[in-house]
C-alpha positions as CSV (number, residue, x, y, z in Angstrom):
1,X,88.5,58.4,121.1
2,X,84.8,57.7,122.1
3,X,82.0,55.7,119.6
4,X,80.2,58.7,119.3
5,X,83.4,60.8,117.9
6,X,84.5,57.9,115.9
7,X,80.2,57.4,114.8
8,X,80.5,61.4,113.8
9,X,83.5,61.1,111.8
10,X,82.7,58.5,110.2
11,X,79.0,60.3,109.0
12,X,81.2,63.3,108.3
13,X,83.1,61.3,105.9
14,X,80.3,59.7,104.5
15,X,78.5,63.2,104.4
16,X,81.5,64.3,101.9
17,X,82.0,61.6,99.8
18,X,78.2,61.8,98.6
19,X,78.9,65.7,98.4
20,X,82.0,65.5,96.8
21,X,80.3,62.5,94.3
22,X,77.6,64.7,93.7
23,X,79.9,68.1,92.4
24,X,82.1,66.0,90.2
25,X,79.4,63.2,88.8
26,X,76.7,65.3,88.2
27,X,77.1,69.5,87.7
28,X,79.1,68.5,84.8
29,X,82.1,70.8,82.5
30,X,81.9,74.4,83.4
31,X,80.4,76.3,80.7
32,X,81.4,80.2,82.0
33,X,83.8,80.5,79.0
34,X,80.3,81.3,77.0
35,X,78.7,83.8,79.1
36,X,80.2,86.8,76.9
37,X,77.4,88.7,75.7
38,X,77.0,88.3,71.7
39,X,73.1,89.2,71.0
40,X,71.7,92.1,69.2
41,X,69.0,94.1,70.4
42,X,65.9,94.1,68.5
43,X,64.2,97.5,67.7
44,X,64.6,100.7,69.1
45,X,63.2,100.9,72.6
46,X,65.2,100.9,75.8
47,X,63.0,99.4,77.7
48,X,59.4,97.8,77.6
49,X,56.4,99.1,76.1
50,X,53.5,100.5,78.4
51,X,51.5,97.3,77.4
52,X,53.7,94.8,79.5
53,X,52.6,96.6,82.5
54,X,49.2,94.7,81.3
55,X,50.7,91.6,81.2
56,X,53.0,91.8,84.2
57,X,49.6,92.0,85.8
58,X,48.1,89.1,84.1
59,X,51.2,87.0,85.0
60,X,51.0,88.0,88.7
61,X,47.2,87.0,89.2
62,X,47.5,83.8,87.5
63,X,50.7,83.1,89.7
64,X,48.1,84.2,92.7
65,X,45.9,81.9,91.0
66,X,48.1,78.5,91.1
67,X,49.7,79.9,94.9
68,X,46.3,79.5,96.6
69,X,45.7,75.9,95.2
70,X,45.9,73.2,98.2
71,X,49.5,71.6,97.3
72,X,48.2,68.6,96.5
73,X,46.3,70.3,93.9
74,X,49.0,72.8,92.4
75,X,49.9,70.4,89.5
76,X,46.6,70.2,88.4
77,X,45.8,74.0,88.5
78,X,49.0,74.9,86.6
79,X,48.0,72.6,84.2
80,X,44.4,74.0,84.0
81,X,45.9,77.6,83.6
82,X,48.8,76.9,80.9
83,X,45.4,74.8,79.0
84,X,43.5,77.6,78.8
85,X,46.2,80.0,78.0
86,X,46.2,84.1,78.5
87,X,44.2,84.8,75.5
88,X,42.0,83.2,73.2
89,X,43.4,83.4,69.5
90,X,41.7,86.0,67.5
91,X,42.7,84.4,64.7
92,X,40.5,81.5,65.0
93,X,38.0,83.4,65.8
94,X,34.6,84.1,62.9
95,X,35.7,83.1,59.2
96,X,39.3,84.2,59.7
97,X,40.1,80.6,56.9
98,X,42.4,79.4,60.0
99,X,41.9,75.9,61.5
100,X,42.8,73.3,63.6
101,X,42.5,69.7,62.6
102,X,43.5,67.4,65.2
103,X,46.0,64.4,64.7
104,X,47.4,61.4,65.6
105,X,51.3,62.0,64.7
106,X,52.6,58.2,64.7
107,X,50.8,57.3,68.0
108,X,51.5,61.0,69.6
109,X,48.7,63.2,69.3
110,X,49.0,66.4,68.5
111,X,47.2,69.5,66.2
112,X,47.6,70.8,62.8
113,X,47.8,74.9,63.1
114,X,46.6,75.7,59.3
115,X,46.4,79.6,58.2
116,X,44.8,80.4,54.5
117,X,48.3,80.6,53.0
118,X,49.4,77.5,54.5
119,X,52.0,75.5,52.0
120,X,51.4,71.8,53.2
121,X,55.0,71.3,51.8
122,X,56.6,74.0,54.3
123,X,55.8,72.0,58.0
124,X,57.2,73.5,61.0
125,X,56.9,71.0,64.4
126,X,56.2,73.1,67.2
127,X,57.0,71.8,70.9
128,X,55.0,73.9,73.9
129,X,56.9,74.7,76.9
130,X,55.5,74.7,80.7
131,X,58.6,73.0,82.9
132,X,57.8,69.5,80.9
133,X,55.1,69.0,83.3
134,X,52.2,71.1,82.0
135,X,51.3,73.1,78.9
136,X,49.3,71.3,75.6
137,X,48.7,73.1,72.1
138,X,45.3,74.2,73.2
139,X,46.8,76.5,75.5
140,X,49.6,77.8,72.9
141,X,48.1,78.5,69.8
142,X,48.5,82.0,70.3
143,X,51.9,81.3,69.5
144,X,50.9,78.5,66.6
145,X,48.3,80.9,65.0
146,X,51.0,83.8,64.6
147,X,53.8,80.7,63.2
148,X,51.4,79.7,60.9
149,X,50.8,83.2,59.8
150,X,54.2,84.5,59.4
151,X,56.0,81.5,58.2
152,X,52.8,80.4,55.8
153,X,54.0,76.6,57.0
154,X,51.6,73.8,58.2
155,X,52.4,74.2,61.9
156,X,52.3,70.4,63.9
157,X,51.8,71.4,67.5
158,X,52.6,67.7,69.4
159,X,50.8,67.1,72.7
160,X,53.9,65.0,74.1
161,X,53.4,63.0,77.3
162,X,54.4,65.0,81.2
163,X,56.0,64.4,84.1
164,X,55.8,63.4,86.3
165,X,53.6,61.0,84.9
166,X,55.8,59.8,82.6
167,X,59.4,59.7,82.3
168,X,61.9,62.3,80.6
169,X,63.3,59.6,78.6
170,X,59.1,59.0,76.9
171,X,58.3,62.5,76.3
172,X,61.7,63.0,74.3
173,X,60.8,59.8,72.5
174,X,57.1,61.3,71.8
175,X,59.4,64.2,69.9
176,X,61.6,61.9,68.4
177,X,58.4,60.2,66.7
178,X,56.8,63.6,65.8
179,X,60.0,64.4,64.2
180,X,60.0,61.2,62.4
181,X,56.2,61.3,61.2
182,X,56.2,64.4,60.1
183,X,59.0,64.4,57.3
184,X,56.3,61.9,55.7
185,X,53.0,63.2,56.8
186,X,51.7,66.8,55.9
187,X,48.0,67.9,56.8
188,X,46.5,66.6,53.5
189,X,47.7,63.0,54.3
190,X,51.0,61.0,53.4
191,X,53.9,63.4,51.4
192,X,57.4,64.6,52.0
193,X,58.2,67.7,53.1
194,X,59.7,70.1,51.0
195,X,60.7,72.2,54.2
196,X,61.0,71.6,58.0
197,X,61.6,73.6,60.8
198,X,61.2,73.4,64.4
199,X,60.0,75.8,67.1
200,X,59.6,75.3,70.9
201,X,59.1,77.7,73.7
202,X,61.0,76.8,77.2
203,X,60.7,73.6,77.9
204,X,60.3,73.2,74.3
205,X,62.8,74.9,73.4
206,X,64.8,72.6,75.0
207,X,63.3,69.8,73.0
208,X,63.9,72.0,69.9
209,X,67.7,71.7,70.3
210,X,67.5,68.1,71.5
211,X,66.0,67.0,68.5
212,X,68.3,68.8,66.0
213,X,71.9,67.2,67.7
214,X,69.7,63.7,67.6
215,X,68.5,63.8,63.8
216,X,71.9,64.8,62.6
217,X,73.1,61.9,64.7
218,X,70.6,59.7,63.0
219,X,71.2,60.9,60.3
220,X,68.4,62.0,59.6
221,X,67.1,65.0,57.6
222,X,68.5,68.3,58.6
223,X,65.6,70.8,59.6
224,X,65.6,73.2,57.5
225,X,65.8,75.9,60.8
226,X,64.6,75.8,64.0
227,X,63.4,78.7,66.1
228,X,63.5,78.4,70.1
229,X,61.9,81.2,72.1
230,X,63.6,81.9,75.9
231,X,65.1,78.1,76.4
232,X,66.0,76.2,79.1
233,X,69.3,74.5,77.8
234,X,71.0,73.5,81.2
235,X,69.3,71.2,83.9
236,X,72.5,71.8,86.2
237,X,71.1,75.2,86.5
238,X,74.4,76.8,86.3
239,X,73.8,80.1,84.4
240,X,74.6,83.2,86.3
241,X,71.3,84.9,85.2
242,X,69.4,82.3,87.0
243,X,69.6,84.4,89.8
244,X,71.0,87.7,88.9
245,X,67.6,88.4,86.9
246,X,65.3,86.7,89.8
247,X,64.2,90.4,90.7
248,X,63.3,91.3,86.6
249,X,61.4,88.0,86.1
250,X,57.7,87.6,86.9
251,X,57.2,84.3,85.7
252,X,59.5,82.7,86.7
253,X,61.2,84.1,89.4
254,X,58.7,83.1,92.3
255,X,58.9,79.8,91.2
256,X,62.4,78.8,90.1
257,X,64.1,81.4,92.4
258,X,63.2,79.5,95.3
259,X,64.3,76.2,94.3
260,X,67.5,78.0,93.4
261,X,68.0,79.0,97.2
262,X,68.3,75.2,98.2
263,X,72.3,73.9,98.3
264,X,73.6,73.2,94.7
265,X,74.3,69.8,95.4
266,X,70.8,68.8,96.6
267,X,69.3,70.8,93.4
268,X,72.1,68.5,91.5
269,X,70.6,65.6,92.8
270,X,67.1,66.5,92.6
271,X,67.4,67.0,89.0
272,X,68.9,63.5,89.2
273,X,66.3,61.7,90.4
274,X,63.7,63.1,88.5
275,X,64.9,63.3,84.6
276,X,66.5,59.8,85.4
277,X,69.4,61.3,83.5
278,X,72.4,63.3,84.8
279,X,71.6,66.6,84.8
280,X,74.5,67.4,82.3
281,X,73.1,64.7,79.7
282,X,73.2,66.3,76.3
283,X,69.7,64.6,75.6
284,X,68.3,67.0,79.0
285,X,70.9,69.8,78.8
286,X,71.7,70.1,75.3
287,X,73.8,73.0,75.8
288,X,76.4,70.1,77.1
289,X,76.6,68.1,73.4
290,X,78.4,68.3,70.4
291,X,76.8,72.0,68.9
292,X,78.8,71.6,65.2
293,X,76.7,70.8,62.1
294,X,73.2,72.1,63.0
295,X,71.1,73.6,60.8
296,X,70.2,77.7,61.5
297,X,69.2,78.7,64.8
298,X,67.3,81.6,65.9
299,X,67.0,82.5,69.4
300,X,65.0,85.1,71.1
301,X,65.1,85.8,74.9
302,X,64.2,88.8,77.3
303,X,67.2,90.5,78.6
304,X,65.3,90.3,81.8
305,X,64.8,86.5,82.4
306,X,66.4,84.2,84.2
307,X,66.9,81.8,81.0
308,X,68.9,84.9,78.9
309,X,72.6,83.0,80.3
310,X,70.9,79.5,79.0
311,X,70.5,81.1,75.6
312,X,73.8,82.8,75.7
313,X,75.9,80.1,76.3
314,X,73.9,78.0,73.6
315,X,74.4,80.7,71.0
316,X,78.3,81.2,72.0
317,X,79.2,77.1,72.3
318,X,77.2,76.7,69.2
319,X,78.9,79.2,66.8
320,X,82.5,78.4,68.7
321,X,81.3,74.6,67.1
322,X,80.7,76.5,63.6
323,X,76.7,76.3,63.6
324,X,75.0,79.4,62.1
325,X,72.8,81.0,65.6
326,X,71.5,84.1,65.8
327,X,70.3,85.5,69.6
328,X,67.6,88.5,69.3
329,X,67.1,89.9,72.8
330,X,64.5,92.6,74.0
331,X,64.9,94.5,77.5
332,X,62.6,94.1,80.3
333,X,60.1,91.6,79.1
334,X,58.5,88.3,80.8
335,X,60.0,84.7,80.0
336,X,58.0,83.8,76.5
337,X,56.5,87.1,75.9
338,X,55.3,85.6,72.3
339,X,52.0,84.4,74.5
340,X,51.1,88.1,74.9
341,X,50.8,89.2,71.1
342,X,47.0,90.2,71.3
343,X,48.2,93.4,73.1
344,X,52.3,93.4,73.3
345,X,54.0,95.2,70.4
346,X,57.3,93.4,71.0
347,X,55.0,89.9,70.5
348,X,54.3,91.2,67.1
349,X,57.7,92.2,66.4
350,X,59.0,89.0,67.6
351,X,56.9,87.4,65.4
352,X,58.0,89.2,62.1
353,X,61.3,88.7,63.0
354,X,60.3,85.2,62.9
355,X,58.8,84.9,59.3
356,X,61.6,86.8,57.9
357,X,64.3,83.9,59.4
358,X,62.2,81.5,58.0
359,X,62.4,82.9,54.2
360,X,65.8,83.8,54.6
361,X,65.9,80.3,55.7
362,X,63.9,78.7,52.8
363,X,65.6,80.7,50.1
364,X,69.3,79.3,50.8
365,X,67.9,75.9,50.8
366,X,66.0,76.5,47.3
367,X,68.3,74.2,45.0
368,X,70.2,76.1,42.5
369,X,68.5,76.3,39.0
């Protein structure tokens, strides 16, 4: 046998050891046992309203928007476009009695959302998605205005540190703090809550669920309920939606599809190298942790994005582990269509659904008279 066959085997074995190290070290346990489908559609349409033709259009030029950026320049454009947001809140708008008063949360800054029926008692911490790279509450108080609305809480919105600036492990401890700071701290100054829930889109819905397995292992105070609107549980990027609902997402299918179309085991070790974490870590993917004792969980997710398996197999694992979660789904709307309630009826109705959790929510934690 020749150097060069013995030099090529021996890079072929090499080759499949780090392959072979890479499937079993970091995809992590398979989670297919929770794809069954167990959400209930909300409302009576079959399919979208005319209005989210309007905002399939505003999607697609903002994507055209970021895609003729210089790459060197694509971060900061994304981040420029998720600051300003689709849509200026009407809410704030004239002498509508809403407000923002900025804050600094324990050393995180952040924003309190304040309607005119706020009750500083009932807090509610609100995480923004946008990949944990972009995104701020300036550019989501669409979404804070409406929370503060319909669940009449004092709604924190935290303006945690990005990547890739910063680590994964910081921004999660930026949460940790808000989460923290804010069972002492209402908008009026230092006082216990009475109530707490958390909310997060995406990203931030990830950060949602982190936070709720980490308090309880804290021990901590329970929120009273969290909401999480089209999250990203799994950084192994296993769910079969992923790519079966490529076509049926605009936002992010252009994006995320692509990555997908790389081989698994270099997406495996991308995700690696850049949360510092195993993918499958429960404090990245929290879908892989222990799902028993958490407090009530709404979810709402498009049956058309990719994210719909991500929420799925949360719901299932999470009420196999005996936690109370509810999954609300809608057909054929964009990933976090909650940003589009200035013209999208199922916004709205998303939103409603949303106040009603939170009282039914608030009225089993009442303490028996």
């Amino acid at each position: 046998m020749s150097i060069w066959t013995l030099t090529a085997l021996a890079l072929f074995l090499v080759l499949f050891a780090a392959w072979l190290l890479i499937r079993l070290f970091l995809r992590g346990p398979d989670l297919s046992a929770y794809d069954r489908p167990l959400e209930s559609r909300v409302g009576s349409r079959s399919a979208a309203s005319p209005e989210h033709q309007d905002v399939v259009r505003r999607v697609q030029a903002v994507a055209a928007e970021i895609a003729t950026a210089p790459r060197k320049q694509r971060l900061a454009v994304i981040r420029q476009v998720m600051g300003r947001g689709f849509f200026d809140p009407p809410l704030l708008a004239g002498d509508s009695g809403y407000r923002i008063q900025e804050v600094d949360a324990g050393g995180v800054p952040g924003e309190w959302v304040l309607s005119p029926t706020t009750d500083p008692q009932r807090r509610l911490l609100y995480l923004h998605g946008g990949s944990f790279a972009s995104g701020s509450p300036r550019g989501y108080r669409v979404i804070t205005t409406q929370l503060a609305r319909v669940t009449g809480a004092a709604v924190l919105a935290l303006d945690y540190r990005l990547m890739p600036e910063h680590t994964r492990r910081e921004l999660i401890a930026d949460c940790q703090t808000g989460y923290r700071w804010i069972l002492e701290h209402g908008p009026d100054g230092p006082a216990p809550v009475r109530e707490l829930f958390l909310a997060g889109d995406s990203a931030g819905g990830n950060l949602v669920l982190m936070l709720l397995a980490w308090a309880r292992d804290q021990g901590l105070r329970t929120a009273t309920g969290a909401i999480v609107l089209s999250p990203g549980v799994d950084m192994t990027l296993s769910s079969p939606t992923l790519k079966h609902n490529r076509a049926t997402d605009p936002m992010m299918g252009p994006n995320l599809g692509v990555w997908l179309q790389l081989p698994r085991s270099l997406v495996l070790l991308a995700g690696w190298m850049m949360h510092r974490m195993t993918p499958h870590h429960p404090l990245v993917s929290p879908v892989f942790g222990d799902l028993s004792g958490l407090p009530p969980i709404l979810v709402q997710a498009s049956e058309a994005e990719m994210m719909l398996g991500d929420a799925r197999r949360y719901a299932n694992k999470a009420r196999a582990a005996g936690s109370p979660v509810d999954l609300e789904t809608w057909p054929d709307l964009v990933h976090v269509w909650h940003l589009f309630e200035p013209i999208l009826p199922e916004a709205r109705e998303a939103f409603e659904r949303i106040g009603q959790f939170v009282d039914r929510c608030a009225f089993a934690n009442r303490p028996a008279p």
